[in-house]
N, C-alpha and C positions, 0 to 999 in steps of 0.2 A: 482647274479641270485639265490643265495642256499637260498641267506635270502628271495627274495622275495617269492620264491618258500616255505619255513618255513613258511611265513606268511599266503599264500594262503591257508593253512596245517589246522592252527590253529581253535579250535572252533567256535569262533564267524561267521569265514569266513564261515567253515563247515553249520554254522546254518541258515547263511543270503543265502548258494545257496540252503540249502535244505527248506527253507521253503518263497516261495513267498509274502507270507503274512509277513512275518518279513522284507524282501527284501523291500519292499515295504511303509511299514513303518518307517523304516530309509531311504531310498529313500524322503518321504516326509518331515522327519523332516532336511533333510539336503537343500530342497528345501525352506523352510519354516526359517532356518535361515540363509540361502541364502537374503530370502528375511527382515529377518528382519537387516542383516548387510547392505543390498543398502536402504533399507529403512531410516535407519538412517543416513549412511555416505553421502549418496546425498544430503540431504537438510545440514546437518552441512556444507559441500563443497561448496555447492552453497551459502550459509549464509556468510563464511569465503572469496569465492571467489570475494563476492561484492554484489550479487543478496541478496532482501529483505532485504535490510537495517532496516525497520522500527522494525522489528525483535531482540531483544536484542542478541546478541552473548553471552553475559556472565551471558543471561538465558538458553536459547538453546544448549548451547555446549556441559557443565558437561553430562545433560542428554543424548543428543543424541550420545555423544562419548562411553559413558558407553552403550548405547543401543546396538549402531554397534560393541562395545567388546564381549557381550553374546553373538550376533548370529554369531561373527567371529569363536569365542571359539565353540561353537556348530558345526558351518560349517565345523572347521575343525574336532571335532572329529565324527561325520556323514562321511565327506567326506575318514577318513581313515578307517572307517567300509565298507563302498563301495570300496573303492581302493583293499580293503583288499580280495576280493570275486575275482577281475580277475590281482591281482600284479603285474605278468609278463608281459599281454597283453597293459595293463594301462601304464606299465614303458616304453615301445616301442611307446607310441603313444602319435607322435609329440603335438596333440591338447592337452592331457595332461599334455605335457612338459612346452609347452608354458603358461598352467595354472598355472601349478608352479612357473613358473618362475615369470612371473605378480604378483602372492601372493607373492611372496619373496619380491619383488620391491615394493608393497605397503606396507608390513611392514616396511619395511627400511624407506618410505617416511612416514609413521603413526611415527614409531620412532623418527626420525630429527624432527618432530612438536612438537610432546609431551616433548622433550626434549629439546628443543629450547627455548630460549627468548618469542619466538613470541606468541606460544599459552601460554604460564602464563599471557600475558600483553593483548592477546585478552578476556583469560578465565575473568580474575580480572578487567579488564579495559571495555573493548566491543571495543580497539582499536585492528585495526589487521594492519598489516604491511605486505608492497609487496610479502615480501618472504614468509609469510606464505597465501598469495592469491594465487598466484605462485603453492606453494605446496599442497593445496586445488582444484585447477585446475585439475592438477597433478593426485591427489589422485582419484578424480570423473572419470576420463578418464583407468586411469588403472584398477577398481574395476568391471568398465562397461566391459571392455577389461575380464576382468579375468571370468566374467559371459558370455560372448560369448565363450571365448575358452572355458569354462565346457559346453556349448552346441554344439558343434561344437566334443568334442572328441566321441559324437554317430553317427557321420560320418565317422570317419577315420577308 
């Protein structure tokens, strides 16, 4: 609790609850690569899952993996510039939690791909294999999940 209670402490936090307009602006730009990570990751998933075959995978993929990395990278550090403004209340609430926890779970399954067989032989080949359909499924359903709970924690 002392740390989270430090961080809420600290300047930036300081500056994002005293000025709206700052608030606000990182507020969008984390919406904004909110959107440009499901932007990306939806169609590589649905590409890798089966859907739009005619579509080459192993033009598509490079780019839009690297896409949904920027906004992921951005997402998160947006989203701990916001975290950072209410810590303690943030760390008690469950829709939160469950945001986390989801993000944690599609890195893990973003990991296993990237590091697996299956996306070198989809990236290099355009062939993709069940397990990495599978996990492409996977990955679209928990991302989707992970942006309901971040709208879902201005209910709780």
């Amino acid at each position: 609790m002392d740390t989270l209670e430090w961080l809420s402490a600290t300047m930036p936090a300081l500056a994002l609850r005293r000025s709206g307009t700052l608030y606000m602006l990182v507020n969008a730009a984390h919406i904004l690569a909110i959107g440009l990570l499901i932007g990306a990751i939806l169609p590589l998933d649905l590409r890798l899952a089966g859907f739009f075959r005619k579509v080459p995978v192993e033009i598509v993929a490079p780019f839009l993996s690297r896409a949904a990395a920027v906004g992921l990278a951005a997402a998160v550090v947006t989203g701990f510039c916001l975290f950072s403004v209410r810590a303690v209340e943030y760390a008690a609430n469950p829709a939160f939690l469950a945001k986390l926890c989801l993000i944690a779970i599609g890195l893990l399954n973003l990991s296993i791909v990237h590091f697996g067989r299956g996306w070198k032989t989809a990236v290099s080949t355009g062939i993709v294999r069940p397990g990495l359909r599978f996990s492409a499924t996977l990955s679209a359903a928990i991302w989707i999940a992970a942006v309901i709970a971040g709208r879902w924690i201005g209910f709780l």
